[in-house]
N, CA, C and O atoms as a Maestro MAE file, in Angstrom:
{
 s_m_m2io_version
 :::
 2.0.0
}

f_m_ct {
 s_m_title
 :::
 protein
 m_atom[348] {
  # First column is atom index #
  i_m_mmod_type
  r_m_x_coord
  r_m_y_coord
  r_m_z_coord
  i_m_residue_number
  s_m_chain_name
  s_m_pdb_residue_name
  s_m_pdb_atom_name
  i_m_atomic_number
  :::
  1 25 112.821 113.194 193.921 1 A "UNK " " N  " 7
  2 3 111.432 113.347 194.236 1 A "UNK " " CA " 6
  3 2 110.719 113.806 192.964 1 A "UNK " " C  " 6
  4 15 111.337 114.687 192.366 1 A "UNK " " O  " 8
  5 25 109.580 113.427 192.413 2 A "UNK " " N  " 7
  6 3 109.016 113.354 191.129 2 A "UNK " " CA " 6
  7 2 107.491 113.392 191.827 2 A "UNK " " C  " 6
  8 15 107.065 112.632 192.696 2 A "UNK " " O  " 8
  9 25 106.661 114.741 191.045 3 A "UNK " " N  " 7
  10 3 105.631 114.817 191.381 3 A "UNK " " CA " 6
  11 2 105.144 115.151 190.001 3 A "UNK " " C  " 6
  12 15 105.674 116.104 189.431 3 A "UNK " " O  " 8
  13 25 103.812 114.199 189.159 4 A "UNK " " N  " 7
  14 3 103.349 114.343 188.195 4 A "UNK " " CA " 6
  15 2 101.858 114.966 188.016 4 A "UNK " " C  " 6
  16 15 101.249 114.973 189.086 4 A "UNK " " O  " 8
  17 25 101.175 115.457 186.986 5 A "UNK " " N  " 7
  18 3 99.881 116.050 187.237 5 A "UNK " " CA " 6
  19 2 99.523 116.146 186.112 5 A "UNK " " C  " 6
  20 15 100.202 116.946 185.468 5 A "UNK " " O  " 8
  21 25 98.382 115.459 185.337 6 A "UNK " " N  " 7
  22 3 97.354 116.108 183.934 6 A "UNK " " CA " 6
  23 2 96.544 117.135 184.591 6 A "UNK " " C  " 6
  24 15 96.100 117.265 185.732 6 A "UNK " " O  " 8
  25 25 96.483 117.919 183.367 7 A "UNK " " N  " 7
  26 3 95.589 118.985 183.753 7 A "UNK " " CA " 6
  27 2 94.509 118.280 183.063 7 A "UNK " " C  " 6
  28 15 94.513 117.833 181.916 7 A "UNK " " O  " 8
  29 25 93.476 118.249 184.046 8 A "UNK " " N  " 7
  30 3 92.108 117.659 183.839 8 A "UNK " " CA " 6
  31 2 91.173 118.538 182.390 8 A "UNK " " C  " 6
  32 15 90.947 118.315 181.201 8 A "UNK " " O  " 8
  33 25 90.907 119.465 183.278 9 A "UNK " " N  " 7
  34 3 89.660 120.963 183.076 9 A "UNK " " CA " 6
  35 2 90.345 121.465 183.216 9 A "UNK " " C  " 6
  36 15 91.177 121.143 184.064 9 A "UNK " " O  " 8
  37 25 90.515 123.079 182.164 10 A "UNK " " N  " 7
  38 3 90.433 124.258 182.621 10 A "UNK " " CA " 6
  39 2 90.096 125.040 181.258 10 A "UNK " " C  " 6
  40 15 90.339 124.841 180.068 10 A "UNK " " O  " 8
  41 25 89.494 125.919 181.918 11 A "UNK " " N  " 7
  42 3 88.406 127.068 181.645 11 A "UNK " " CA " 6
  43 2 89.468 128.052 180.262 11 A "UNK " " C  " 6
  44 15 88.883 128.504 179.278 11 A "UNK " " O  " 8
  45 25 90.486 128.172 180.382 12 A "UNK " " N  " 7
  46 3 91.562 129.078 179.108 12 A "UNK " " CA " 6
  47 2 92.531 128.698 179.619 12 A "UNK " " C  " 6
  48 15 92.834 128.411 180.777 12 A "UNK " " O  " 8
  49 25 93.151 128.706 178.463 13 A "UNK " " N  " 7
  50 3 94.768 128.366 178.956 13 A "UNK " " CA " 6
  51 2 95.541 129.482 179.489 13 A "UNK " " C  " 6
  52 15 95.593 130.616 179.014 13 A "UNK " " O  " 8
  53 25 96.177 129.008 180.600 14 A "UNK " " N  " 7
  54 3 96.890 130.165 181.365 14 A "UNK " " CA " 6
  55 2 98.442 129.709 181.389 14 A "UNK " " C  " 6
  56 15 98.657 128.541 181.062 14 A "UNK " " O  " 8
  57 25 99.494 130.484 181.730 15 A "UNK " " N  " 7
  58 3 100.898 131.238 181.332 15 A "UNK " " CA " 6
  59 2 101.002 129.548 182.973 15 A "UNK " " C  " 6
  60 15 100.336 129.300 183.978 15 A "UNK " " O  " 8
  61 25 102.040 128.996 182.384 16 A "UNK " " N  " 7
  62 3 102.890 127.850 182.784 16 A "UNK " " CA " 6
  63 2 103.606 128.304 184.879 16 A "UNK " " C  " 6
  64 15 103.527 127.663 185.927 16 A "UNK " " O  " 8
  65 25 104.031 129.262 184.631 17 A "UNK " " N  " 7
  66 3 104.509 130.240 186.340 17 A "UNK " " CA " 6
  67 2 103.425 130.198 186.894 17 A "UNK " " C  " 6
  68 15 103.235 129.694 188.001 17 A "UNK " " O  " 8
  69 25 102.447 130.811 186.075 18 A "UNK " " N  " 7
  70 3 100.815 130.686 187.303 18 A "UNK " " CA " 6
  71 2 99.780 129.486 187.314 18 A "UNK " " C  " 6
  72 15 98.927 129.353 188.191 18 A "UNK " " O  " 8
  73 25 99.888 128.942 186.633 19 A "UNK " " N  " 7
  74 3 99.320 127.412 186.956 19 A "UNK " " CA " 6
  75 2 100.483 126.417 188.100 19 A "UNK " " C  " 6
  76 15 100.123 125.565 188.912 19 A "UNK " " O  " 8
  77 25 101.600 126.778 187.876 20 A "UNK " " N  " 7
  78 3 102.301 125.876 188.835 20 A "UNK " " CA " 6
  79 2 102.538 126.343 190.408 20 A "UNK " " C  " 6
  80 15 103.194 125.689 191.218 20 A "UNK " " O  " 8
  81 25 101.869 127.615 190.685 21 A "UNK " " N  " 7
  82 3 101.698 127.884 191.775 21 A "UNK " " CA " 6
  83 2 100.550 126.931 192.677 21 A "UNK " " C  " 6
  84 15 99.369 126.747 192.383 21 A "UNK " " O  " 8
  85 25 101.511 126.249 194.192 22 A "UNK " " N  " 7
  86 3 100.614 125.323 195.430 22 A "UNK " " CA " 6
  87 2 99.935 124.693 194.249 22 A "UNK " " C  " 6
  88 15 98.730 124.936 194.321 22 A "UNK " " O  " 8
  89 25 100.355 123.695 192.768 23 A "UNK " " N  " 7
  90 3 100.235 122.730 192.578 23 A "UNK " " CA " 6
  91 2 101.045 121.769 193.068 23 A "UNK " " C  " 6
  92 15 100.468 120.685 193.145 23 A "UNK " " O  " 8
  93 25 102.207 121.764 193.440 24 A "UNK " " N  " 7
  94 3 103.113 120.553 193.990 24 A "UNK " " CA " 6
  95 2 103.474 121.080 195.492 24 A "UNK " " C  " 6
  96 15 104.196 122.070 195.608 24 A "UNK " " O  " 8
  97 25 103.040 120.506 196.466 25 A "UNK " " N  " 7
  98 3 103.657 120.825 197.643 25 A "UNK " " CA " 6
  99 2 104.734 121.339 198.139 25 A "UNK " " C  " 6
  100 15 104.619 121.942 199.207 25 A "UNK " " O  " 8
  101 25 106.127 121.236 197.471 26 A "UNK " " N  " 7
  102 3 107.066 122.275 197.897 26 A "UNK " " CA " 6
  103 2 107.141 123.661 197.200 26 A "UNK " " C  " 6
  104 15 108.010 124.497 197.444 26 A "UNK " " O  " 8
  105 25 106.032 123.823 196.216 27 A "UNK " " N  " 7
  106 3 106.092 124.989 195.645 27 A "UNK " " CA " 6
  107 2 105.020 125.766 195.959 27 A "UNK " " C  " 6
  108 15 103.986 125.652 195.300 27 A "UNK " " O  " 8
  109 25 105.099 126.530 196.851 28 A "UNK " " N  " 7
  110 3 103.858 127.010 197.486 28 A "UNK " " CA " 6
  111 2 103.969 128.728 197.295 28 A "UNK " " C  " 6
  112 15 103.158 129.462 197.860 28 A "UNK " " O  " 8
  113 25 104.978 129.220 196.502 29 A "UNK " " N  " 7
  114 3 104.562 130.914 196.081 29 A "UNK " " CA " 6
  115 2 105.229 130.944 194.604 29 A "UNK " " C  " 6
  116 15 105.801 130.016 194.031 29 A "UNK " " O  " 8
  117 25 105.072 131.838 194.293 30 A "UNK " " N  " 7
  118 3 105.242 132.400 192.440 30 A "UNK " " CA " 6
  119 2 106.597 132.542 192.496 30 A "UNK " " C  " 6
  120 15 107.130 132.626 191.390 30 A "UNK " " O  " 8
  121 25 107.582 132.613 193.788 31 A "UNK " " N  " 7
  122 3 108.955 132.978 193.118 31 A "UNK " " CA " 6
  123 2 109.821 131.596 193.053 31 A "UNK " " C  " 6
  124 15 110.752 131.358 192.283 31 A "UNK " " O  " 8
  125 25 109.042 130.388 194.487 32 A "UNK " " N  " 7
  126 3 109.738 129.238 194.455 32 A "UNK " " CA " 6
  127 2 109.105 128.701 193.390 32 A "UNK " " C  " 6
  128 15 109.919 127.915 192.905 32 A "UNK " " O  " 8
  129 25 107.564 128.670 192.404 33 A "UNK " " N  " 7
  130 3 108.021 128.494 190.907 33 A "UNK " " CA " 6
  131 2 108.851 128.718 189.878 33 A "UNK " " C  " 6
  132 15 109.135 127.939 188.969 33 A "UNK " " O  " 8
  133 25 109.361 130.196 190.119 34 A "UNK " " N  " 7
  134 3 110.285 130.850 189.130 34 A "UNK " " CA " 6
  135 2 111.639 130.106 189.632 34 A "UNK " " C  " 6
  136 15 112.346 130.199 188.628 34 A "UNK " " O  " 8
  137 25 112.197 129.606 190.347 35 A "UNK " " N  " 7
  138 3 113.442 129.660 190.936 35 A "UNK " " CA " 6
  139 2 113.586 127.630 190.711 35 A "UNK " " C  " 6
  140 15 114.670 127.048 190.678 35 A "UNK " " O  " 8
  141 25 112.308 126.979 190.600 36 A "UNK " " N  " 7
  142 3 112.316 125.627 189.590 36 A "UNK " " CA " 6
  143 2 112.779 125.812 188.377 36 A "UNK " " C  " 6
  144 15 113.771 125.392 187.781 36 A "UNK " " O  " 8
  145 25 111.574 126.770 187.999 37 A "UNK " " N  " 7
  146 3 111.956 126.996 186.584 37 A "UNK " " CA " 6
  147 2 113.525 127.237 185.676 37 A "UNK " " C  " 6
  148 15 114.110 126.807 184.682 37 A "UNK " " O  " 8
  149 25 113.655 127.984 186.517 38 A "UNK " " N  " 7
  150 3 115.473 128.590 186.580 38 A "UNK " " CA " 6
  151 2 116.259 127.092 186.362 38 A "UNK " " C  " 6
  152 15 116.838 126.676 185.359 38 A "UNK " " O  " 8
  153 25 116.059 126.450 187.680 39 A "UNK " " N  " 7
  154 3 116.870 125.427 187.261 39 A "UNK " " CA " 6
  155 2 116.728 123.992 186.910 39 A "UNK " " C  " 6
  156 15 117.276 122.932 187.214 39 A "UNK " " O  " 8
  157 25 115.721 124.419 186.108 40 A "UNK " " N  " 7
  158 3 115.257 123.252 185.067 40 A "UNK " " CA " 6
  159 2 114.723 122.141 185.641 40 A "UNK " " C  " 6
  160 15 115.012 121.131 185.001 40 A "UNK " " O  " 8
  161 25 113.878 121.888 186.856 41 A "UNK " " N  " 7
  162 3 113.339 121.239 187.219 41 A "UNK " " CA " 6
  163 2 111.364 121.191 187.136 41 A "UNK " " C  " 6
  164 15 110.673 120.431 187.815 41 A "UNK " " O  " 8
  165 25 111.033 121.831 186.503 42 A "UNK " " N  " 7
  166 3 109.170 122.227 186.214 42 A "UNK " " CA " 6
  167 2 109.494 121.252 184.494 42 A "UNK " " C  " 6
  168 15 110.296 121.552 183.609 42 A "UNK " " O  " 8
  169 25 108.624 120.193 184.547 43 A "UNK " " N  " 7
  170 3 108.624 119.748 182.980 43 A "UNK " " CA " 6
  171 2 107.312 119.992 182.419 43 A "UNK " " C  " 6
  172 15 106.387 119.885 183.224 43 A "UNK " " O  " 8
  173 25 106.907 120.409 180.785 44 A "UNK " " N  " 7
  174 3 105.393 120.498 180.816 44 A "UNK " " CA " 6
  175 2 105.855 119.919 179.054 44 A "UNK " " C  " 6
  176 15 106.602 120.304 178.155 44 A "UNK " " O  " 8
  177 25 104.942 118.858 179.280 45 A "UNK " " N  " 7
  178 3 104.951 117.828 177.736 45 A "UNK " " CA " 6
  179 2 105.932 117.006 178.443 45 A "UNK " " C  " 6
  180 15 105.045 116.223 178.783 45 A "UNK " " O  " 8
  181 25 106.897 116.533 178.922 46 A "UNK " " N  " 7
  182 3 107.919 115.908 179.476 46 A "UNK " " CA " 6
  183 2 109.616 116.838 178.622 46 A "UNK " " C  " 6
  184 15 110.670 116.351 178.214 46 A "UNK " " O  " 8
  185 25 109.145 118.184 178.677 47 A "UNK " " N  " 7
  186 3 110.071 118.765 178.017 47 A "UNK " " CA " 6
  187 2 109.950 119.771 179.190 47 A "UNK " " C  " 6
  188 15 109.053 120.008 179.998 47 A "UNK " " O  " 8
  189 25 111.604 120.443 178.908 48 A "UNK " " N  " 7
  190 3 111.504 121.922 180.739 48 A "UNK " " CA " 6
  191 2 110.483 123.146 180.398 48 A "UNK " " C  " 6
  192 15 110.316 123.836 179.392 48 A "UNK " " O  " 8
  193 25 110.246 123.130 180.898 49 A "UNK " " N  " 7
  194 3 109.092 123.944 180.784 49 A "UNK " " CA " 6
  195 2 109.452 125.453 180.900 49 A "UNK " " C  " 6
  196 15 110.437 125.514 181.637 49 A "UNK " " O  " 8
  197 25 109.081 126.705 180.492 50 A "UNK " " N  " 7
  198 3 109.451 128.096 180.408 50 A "UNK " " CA " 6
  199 2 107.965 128.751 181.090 50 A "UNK " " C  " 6
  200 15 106.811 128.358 180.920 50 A "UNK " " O  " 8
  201 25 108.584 130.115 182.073 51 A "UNK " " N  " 7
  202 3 107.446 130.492 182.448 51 A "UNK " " CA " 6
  203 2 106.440 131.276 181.643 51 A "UNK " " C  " 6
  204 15 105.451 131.761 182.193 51 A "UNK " " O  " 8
  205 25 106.689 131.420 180.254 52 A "UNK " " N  " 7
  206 3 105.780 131.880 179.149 52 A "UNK " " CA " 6
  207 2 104.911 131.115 178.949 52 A "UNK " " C  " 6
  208 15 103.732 131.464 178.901 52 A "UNK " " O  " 8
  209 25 105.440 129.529 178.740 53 A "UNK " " N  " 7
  210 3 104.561 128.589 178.104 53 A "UNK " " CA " 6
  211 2 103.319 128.466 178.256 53 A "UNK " " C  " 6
  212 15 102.862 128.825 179.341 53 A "UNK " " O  " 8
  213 25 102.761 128.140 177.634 54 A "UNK " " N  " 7
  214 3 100.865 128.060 178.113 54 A "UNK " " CA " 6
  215 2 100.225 126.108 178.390 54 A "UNK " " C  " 6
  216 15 100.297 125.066 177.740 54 A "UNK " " O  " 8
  217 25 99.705 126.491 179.578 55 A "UNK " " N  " 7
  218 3 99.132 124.973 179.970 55 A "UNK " " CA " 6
  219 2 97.528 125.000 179.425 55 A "UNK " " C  " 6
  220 15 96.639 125.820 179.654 55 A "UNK " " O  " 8
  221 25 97.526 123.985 178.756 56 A "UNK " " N  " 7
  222 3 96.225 123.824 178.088 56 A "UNK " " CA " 6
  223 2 95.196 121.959 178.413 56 A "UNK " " C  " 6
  224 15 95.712 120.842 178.422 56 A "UNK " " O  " 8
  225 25 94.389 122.153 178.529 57 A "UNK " " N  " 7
  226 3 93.705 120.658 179.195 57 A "UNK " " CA " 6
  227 2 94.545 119.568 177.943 57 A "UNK " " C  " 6
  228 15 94.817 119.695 176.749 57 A "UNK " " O  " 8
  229 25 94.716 118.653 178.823 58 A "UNK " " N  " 7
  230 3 95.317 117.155 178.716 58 A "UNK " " CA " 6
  231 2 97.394 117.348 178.851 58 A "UNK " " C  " 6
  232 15 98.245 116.491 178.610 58 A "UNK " " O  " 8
  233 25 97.572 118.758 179.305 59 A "UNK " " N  " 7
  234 3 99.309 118.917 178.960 59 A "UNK " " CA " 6
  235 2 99.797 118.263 180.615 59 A "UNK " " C  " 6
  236 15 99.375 118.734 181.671 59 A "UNK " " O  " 8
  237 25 100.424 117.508 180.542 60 A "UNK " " N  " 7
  238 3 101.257 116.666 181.433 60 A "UNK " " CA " 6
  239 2 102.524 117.866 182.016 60 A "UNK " " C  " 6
  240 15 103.324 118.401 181.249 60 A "UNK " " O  " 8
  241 25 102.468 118.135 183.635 61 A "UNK " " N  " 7
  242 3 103.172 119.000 184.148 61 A "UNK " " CA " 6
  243 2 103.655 117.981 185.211 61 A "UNK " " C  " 6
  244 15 102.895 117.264 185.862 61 A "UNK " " O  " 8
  245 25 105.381 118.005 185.340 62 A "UNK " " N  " 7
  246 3 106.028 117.676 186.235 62 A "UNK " " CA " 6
  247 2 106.931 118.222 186.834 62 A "UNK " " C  " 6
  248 15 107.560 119.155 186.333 62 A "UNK " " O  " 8
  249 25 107.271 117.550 188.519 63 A "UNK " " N  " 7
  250 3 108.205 118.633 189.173 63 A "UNK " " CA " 6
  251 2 108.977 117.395 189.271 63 A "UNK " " C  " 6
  252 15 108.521 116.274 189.496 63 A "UNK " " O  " 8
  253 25 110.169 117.713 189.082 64 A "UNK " " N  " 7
  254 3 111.527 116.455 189.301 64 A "UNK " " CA " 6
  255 2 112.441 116.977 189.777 64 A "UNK " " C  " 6
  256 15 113.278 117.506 189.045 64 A "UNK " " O  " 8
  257 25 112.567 116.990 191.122 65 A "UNK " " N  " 7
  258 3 113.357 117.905 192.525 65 A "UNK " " CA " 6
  259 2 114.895 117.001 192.376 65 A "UNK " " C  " 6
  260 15 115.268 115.830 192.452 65 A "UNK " " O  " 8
  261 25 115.347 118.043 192.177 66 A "UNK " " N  " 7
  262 3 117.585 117.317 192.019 66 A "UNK " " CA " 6
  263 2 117.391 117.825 193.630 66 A "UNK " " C  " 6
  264 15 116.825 118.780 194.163 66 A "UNK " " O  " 8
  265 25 118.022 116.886 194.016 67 A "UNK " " N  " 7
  266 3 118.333 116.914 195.432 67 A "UNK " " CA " 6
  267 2 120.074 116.448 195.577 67 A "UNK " " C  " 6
  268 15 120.503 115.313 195.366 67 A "UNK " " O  " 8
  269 25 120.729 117.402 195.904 68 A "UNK " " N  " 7
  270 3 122.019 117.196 196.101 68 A "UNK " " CA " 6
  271 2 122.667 117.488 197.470 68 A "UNK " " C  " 6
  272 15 122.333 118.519 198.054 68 A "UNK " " O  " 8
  273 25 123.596 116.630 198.036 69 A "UNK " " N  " 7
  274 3 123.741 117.120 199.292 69 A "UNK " " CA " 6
  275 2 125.039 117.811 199.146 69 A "UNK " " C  " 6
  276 15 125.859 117.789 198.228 69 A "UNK " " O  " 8
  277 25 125.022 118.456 200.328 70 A "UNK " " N  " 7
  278 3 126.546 119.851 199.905 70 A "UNK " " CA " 6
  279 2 127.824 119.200 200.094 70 A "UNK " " C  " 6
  280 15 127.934 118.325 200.953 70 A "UNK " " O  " 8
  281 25 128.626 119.485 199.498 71 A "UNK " " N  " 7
  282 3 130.143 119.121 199.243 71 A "UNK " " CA " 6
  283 2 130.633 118.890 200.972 71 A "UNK " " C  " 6
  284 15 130.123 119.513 201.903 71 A "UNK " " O  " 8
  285 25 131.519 118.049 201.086 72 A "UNK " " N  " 7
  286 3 131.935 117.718 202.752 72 A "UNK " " CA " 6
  287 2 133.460 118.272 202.369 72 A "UNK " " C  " 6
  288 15 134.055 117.912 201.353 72 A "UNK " " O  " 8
  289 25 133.929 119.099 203.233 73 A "UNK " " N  " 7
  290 3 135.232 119.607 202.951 73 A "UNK " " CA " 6
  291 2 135.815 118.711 204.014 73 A "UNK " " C  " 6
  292 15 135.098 118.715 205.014 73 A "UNK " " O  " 8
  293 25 137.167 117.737 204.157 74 A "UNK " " N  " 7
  294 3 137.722 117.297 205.819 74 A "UNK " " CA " 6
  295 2 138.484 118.545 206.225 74 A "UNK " " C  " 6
  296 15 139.080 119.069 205.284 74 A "UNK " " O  " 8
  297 25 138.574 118.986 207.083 75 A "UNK " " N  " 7
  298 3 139.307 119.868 207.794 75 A "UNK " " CA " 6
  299 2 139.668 119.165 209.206 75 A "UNK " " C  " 6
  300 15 138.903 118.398 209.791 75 A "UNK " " O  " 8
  301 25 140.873 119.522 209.635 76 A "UNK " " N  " 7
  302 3 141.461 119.252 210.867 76 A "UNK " " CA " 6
  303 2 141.740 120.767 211.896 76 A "UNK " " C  " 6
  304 15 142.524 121.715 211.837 76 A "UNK " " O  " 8
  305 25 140.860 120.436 212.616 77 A "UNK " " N  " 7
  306 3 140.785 121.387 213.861 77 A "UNK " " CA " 6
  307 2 141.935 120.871 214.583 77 A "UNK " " C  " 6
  308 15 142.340 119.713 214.684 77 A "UNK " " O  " 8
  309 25 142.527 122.311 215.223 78 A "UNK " " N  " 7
  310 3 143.863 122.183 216.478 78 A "UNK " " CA " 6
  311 2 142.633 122.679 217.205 78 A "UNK " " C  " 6
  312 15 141.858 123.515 216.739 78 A "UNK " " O  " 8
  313 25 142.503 122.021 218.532 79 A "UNK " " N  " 7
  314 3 142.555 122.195 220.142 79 A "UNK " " CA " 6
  315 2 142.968 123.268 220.589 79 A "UNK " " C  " 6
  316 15 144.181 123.169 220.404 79 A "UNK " " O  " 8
  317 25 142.760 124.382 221.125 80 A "UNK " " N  " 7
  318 3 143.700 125.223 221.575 80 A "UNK " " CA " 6
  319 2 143.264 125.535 223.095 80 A "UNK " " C  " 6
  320 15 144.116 126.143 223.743 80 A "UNK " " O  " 8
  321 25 142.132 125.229 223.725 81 A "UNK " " N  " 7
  322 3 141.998 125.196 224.415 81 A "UNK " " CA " 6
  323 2 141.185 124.320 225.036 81 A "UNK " " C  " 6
  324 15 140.216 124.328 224.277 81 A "UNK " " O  " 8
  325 25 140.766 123.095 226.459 82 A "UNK " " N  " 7
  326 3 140.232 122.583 226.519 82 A "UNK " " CA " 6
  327 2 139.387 122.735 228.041 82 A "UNK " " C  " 6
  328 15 140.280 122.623 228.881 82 A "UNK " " O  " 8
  329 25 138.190 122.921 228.694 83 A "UNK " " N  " 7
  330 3 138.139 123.333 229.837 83 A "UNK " " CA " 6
  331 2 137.074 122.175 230.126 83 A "UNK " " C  " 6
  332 15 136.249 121.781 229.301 83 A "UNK " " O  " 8
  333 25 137.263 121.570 231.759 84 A "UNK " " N  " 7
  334 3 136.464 120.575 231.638 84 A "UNK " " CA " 6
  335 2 135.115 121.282 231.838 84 A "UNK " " C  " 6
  336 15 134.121 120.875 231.237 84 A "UNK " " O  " 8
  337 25 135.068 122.212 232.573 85 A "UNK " " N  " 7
  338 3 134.003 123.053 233.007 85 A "UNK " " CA " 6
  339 2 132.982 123.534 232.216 85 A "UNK " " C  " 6
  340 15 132.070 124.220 232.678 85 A "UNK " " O  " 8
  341 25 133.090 123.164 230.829 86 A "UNK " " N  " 7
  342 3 132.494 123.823 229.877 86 A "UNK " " CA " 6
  343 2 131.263 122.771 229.471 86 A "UNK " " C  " 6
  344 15 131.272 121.540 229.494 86 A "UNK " " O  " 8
  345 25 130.206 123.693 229.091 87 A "UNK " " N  " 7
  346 3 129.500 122.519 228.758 87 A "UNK " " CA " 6
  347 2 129.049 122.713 227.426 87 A "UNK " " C  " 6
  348 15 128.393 121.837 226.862 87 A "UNK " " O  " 8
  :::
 }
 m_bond[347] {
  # First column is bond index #
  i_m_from
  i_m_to
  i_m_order
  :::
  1 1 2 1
  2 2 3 1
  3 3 4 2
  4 3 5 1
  5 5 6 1
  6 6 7 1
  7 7 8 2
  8 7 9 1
  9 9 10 1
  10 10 11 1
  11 11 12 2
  12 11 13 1
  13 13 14 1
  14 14 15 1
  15 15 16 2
  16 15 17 1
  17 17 18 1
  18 18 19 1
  19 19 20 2
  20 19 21 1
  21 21 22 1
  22 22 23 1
  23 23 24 2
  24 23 25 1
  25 25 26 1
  26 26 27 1
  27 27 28 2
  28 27 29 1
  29 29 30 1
  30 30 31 1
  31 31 32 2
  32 31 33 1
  33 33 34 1
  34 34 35 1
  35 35 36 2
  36 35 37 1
  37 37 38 1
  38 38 39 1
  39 39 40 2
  40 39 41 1
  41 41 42 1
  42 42 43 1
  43 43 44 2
  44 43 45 1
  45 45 46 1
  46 46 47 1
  47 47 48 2
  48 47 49 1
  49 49 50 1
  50 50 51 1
  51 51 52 2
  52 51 53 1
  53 53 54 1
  54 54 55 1
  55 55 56 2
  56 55 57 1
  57 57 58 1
  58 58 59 1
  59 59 60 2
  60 59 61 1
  61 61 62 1
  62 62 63 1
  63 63 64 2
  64 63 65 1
  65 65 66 1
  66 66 67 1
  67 67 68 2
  68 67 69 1
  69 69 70 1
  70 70 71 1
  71 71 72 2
  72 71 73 1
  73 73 74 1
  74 74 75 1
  75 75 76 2
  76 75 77 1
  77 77 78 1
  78 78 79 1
  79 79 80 2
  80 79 81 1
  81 81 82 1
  82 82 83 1
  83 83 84 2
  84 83 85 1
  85 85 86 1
  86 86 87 1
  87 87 88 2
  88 87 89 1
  89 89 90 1
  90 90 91 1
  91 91 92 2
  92 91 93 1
  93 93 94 1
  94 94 95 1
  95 95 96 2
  96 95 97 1
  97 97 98 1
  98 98 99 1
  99 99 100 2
  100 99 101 1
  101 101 102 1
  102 102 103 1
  103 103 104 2
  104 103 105 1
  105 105 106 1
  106 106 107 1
  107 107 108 2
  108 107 109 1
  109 109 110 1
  110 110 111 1
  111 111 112 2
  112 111 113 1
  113 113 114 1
  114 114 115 1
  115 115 116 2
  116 115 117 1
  117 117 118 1
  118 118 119 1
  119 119 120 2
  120 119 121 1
  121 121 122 1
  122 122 123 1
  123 123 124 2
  124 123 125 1
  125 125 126 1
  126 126 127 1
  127 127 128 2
  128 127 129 1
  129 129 130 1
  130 130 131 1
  131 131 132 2
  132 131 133 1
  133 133 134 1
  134 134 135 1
  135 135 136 2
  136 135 137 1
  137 137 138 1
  138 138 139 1
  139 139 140 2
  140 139 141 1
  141 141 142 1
  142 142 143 1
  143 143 144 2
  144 143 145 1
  145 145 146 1
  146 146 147 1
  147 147 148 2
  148 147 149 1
  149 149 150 1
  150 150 151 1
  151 151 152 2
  152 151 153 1
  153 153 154 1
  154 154 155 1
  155 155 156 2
  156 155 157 1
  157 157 158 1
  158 158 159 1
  159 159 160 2
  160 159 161 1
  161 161 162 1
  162 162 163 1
  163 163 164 2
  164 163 165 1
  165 165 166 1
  166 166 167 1
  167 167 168 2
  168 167 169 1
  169 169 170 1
  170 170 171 1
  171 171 172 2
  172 171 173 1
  173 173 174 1
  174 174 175 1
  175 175 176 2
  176 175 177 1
  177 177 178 1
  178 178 179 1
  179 179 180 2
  180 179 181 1
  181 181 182 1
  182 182 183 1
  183 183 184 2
  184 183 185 1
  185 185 186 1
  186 186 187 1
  187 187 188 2
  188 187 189 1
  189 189 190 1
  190 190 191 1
  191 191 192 2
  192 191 193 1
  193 193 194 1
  194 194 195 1
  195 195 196 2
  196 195 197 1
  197 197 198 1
  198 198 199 1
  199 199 200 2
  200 199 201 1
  201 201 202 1
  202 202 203 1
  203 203 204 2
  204 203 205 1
  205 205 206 1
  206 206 207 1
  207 207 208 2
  208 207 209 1
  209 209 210 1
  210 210 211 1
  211 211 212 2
  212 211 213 1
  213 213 214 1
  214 214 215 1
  215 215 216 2
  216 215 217 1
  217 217 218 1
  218 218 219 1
  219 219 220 2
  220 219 221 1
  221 221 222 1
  222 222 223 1
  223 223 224 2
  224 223 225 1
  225 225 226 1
  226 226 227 1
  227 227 228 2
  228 227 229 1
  229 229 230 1
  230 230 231 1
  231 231 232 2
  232 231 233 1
  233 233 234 1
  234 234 235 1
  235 235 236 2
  236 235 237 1
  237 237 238 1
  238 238 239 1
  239 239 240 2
  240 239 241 1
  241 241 242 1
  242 242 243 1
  243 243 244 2
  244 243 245 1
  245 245 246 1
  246 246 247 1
  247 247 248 2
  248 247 249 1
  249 249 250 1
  250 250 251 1
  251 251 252 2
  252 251 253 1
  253 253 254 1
  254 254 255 1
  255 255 256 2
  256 255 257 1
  257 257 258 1
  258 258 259 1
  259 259 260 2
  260 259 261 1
  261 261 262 1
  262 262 263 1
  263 263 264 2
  264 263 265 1
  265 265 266 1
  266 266 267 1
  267 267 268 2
  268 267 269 1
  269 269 270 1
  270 270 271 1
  271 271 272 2
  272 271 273 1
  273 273 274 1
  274 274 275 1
  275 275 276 2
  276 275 277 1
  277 277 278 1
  278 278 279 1
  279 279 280 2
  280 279 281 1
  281 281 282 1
  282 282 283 1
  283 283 284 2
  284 283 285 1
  285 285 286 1
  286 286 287 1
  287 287 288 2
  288 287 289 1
  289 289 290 1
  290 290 291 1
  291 291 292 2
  292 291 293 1
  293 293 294 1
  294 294 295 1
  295 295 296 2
  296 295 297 1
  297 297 298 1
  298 298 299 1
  299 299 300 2
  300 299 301 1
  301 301 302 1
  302 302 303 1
  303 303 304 2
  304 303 305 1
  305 305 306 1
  306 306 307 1
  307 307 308 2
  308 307 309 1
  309 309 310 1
  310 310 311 1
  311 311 312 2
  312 311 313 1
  313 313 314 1
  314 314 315 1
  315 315 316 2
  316 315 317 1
  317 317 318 1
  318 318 319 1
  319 319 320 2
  320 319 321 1
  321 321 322 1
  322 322 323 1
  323 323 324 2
  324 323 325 1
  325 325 326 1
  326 326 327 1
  327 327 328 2
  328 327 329 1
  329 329 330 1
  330 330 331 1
  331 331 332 2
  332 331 333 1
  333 333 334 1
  334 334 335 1
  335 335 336 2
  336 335 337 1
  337 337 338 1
  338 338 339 1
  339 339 340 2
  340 339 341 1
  341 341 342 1
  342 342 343 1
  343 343 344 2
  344 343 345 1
  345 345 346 1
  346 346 347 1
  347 347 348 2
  :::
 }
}
């Protein structure tokens, strides 16, 4: 999932963590920014972006969501008991 954004306007450049706050829809508070950031998914220039960095008008900010699904272990269950009564 890849969500891209120019910054149009803005008024001073502000610190990269607080501009990316409820700019991309799954990031809707300051820590699920920090916790992108962490793992290298917030890009700003098309480079990872740090929550120091400063966003300044025309800097290209992207979110590129790794989506992995969790490891499937097979395991074999024994039966040990079976009741038809059960629901």
């Amino acid at each position: 999932m890849i969500f891209s954004h120019r910054v149009e306007s803005i008024a001073e450049p502000l610190r990269f963590s607080d501009y990316c706050v409820k700019l991309f829809p799954p990031l809707t508070s300051k820590s699920a920014v920090k916790k992108a950031i962490k793992r290298g998914e917030l890009f700003l220039n098309e480079k990872v972006g740090y929550s120091g960095d400063w966003v300044k008008e025309g800097c290209l900010v992207e979110y590129k969501r790794v989506t992995s699904a969790p490891p499937i272990y097979p395991q074999k269950l024994q039966v040990l008991y079976e009741d038809d009564y059960l629901a």
